[in-house]
Structures are given as structure tokens and as C-alpha cells.
N, CA, C and O of each residue as an XYZ file, in Angstrom:
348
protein
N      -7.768     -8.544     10.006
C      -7.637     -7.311      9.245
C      -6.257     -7.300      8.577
O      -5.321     -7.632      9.304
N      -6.008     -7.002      7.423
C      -5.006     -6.820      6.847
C      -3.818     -6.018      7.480
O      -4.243     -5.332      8.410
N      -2.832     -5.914      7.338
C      -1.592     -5.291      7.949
C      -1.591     -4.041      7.306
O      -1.169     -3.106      7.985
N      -2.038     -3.749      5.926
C      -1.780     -2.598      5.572
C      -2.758     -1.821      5.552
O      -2.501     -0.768      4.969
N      -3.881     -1.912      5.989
C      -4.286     -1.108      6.449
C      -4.246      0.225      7.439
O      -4.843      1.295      7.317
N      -3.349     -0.217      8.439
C      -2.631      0.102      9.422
C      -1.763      1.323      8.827
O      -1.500      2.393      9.376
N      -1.389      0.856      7.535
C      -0.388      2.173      6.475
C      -1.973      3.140      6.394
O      -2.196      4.226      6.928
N      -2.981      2.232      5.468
C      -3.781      3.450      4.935
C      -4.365      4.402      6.131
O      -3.998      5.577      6.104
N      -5.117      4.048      7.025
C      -5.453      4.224      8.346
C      -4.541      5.475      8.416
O      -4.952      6.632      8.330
N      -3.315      5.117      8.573
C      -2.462      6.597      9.020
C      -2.308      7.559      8.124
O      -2.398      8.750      8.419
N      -2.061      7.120      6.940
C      -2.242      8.389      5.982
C      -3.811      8.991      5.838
O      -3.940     10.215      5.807
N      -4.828      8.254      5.762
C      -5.892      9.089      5.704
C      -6.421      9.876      6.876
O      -7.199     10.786      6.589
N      -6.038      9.619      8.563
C      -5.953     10.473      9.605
C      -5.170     11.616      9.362
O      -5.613     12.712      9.707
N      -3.872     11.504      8.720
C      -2.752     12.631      8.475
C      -3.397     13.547      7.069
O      -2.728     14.492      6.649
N      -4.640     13.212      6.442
C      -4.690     14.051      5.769
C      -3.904     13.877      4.279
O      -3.597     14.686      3.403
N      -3.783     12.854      4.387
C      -2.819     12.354      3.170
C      -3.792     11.800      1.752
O      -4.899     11.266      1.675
N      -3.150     12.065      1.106
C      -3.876     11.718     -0.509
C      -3.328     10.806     -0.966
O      -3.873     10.246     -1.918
N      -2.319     10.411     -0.575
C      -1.195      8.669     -1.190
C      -0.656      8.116     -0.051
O      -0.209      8.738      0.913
N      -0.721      6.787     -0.216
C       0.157      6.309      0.756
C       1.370      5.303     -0.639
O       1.127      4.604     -1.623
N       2.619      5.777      0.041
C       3.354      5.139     -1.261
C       4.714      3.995     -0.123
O       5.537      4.356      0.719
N       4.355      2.589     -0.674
C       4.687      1.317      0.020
C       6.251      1.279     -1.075
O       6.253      1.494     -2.287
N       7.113      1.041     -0.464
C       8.263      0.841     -1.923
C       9.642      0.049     -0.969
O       9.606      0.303      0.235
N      10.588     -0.693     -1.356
C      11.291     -1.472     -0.917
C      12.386     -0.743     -0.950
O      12.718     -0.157     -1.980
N      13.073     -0.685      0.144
C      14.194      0.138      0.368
C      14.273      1.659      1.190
O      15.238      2.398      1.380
N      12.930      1.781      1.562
C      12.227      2.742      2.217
C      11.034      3.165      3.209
O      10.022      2.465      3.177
N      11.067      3.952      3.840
C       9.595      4.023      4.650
C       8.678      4.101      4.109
O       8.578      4.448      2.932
N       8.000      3.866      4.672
C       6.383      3.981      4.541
C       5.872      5.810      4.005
O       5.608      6.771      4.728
N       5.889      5.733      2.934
C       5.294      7.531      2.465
C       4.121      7.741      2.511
O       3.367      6.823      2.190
N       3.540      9.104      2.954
C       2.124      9.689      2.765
C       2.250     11.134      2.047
O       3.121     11.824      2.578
N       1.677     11.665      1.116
C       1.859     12.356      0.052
C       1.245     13.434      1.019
O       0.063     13.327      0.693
N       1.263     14.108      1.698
C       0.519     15.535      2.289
C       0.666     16.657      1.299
O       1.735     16.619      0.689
N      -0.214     17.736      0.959
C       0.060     18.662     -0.039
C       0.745     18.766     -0.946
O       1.082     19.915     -1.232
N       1.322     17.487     -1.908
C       1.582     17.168     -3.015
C       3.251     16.693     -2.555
O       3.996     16.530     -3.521
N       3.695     16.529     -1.556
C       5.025     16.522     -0.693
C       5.022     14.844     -0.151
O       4.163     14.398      0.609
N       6.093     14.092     -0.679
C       5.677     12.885      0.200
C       6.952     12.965      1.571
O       8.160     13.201      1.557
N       6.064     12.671      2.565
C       6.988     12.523      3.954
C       6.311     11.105      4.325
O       5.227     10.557      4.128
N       8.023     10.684      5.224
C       7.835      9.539      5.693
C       6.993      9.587      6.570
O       6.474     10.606      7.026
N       6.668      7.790      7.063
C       6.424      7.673      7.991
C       7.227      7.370      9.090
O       8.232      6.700      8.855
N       6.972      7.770     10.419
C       7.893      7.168     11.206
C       8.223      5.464     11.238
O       8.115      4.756     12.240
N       8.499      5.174     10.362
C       9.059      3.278     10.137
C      10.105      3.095      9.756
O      10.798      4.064      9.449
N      10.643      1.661      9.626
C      12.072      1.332      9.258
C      11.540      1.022      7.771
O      10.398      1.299      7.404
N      12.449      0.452      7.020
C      12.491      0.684      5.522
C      11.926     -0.618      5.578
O      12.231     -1.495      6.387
N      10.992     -0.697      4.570
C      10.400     -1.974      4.420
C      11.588     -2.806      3.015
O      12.404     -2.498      2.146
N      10.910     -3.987      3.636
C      12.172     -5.559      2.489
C      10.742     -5.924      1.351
O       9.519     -5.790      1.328
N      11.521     -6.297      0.756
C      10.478     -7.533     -0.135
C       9.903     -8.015      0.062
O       8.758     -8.050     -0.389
N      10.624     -8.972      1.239
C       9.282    -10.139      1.457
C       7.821     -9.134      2.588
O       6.680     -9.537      2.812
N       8.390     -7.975      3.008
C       7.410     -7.958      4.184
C       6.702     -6.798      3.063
O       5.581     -6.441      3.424
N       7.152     -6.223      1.881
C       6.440     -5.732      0.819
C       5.165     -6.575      0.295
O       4.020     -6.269      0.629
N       5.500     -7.805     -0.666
C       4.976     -8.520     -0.797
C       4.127     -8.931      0.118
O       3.057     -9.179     -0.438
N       4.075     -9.144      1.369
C       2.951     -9.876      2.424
C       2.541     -9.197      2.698
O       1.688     -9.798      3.350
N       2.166     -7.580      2.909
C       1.611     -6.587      2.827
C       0.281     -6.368      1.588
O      -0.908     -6.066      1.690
N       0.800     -6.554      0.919
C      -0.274     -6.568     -0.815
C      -0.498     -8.095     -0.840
O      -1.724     -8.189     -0.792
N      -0.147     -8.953     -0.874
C      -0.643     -9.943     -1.129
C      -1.750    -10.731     -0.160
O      -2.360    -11.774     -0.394
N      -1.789     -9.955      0.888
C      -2.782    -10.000      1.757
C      -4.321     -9.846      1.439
O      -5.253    -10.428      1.995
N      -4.375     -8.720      0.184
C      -5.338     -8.310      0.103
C      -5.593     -8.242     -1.901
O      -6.475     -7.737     -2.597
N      -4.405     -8.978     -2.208
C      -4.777     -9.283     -3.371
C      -5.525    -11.004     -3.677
O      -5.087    -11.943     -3.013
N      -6.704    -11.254     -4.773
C      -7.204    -12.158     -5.078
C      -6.117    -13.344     -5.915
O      -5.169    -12.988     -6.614
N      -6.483    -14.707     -5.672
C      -5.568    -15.415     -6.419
C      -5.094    -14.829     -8.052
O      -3.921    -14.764     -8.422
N      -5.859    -14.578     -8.591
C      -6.319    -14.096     -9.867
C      -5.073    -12.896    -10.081
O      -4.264    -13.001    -11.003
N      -5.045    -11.849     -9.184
C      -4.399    -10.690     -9.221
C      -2.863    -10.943     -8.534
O      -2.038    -10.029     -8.523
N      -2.595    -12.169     -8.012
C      -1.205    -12.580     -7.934
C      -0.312    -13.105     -8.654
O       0.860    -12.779     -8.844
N      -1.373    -14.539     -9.329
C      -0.621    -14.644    -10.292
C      -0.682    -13.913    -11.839
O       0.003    -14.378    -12.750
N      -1.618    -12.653    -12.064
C      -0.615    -12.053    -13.025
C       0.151    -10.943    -12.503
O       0.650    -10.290    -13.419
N       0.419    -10.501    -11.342
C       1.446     -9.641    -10.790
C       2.749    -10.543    -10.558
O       3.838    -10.102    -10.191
N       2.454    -11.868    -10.832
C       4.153    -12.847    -10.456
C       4.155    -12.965    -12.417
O       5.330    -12.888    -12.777
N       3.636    -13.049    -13.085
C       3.552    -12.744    -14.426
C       4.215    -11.982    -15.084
O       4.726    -12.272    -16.165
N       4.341    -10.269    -14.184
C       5.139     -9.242    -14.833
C       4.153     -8.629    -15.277
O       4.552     -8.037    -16.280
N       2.707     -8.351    -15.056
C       1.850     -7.737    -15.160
C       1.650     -6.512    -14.296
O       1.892     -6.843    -13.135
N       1.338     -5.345    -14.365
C       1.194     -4.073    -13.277
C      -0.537     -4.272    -13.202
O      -1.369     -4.675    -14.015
N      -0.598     -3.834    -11.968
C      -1.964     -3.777    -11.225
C      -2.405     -2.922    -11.129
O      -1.607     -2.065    -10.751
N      -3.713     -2.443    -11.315
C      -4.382     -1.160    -11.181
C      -5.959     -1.748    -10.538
O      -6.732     -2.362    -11.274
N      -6.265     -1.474     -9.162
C      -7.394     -1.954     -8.547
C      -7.946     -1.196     -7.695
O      -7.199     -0.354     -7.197
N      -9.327     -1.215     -7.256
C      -9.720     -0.097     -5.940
C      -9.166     -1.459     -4.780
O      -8.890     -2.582     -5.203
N      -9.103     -1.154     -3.613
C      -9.304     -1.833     -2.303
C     -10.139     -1.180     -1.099
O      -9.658     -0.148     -0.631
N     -11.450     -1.706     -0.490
C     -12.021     -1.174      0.012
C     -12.259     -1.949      1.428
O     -12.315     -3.179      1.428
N     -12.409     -1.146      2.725
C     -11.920     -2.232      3.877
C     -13.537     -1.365      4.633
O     -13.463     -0.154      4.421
N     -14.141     -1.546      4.987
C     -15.492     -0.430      6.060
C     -15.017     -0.101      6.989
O     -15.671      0.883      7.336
N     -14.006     -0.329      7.916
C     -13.256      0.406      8.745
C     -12.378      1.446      8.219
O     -12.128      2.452      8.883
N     -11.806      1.205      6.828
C     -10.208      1.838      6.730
C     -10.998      2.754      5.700
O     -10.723      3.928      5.951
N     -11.782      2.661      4.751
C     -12.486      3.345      3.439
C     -11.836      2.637      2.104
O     -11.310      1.529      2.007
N     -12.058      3.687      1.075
C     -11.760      3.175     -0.114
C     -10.641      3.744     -1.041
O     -10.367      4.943     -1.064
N     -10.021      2.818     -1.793
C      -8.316      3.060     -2.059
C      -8.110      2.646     -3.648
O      -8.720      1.823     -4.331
N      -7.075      3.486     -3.956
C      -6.679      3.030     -5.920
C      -5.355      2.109     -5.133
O      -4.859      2.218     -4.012
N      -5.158      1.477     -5.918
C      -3.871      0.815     -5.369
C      -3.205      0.105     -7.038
O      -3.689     -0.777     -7.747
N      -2.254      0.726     -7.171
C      -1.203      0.642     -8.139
C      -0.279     -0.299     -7.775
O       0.275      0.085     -6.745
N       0.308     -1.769     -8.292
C       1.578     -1.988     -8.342
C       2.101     -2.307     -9.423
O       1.599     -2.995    -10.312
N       3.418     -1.685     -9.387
C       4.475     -2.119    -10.679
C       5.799     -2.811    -10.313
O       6.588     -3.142    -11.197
């Protein structure tokens, strides 16, 4: 199972409408239009990257190492179904 799931998983128990992944920071879940952390340490790059790239297709890596932004659903039958943005 992917690692980040484990992010979505908790925001969609908490009632959350975003889960927002960003380098230099915790783990966010958007509750009533408000993003609060998660209880985590600030995520790095590389453990950014191995997070999404887990669950991105060859195809969708290399044009995100391109300088291309991503706009995709991700759907897991345990975790449900997700927009997932990167820029």
C-alpha cells in the first residue's frame, strides 16, 4: 500500500476536504475551509517526492521531472477517491 495513503486515510476520518503535502511543513488537512496540521514533523523532498511518486505512472513522472504540473484523480478501495494536484 502506498505511504500516502496513510495522509489521505487521516484526513478523510477527520472530516477533511484537502489533504495538502508541501516541503518545509506538516502534513495539512483543510477542515471547514481552515488548514490545520497534522500531528508530523515537516516533511523534506526526497520523502515528498517518494510519497507521490509511489503512486504516480512512469508517464506522469517523467513529465512532472519535465516542469510539467499534474492534475489526476488517485483512487485506492481501501482509502477512496482523490484530485491530486502537483506543482
Amino acid at each position: 500500500m502506498p505511504r500516502i495513503n496513510a495522509f489521505l486515510q487521516l484526513g478523510r476520518d477527520q472530516g477533511g476536504s484537502d489533504v495538502h503535502l508541501a516541503v518545509g511543513i506538516p502534513p495539512m488537512v483543510r477542515l471547514h475551509g481552515e488548514l490545520i496540521p497534522i500531528k508530523y514533523r515537516e516533511l523534506t523532498n526526497e520523502e515528498l517526492q517518494e510519497l507521490v511518486y509511489e503512486i504516480l505512472t512512469d508517464d506522469q513522472k517523467a513529465s512532472f521531472e519535465n516542469g510539467h504540473d499534474l492534475d489526476f484523480s488517485y483512487e485506492d478501495p481501501d482509502v477512496g477517491r482523490f484530485r491530486v494536484n502537483l506543482f
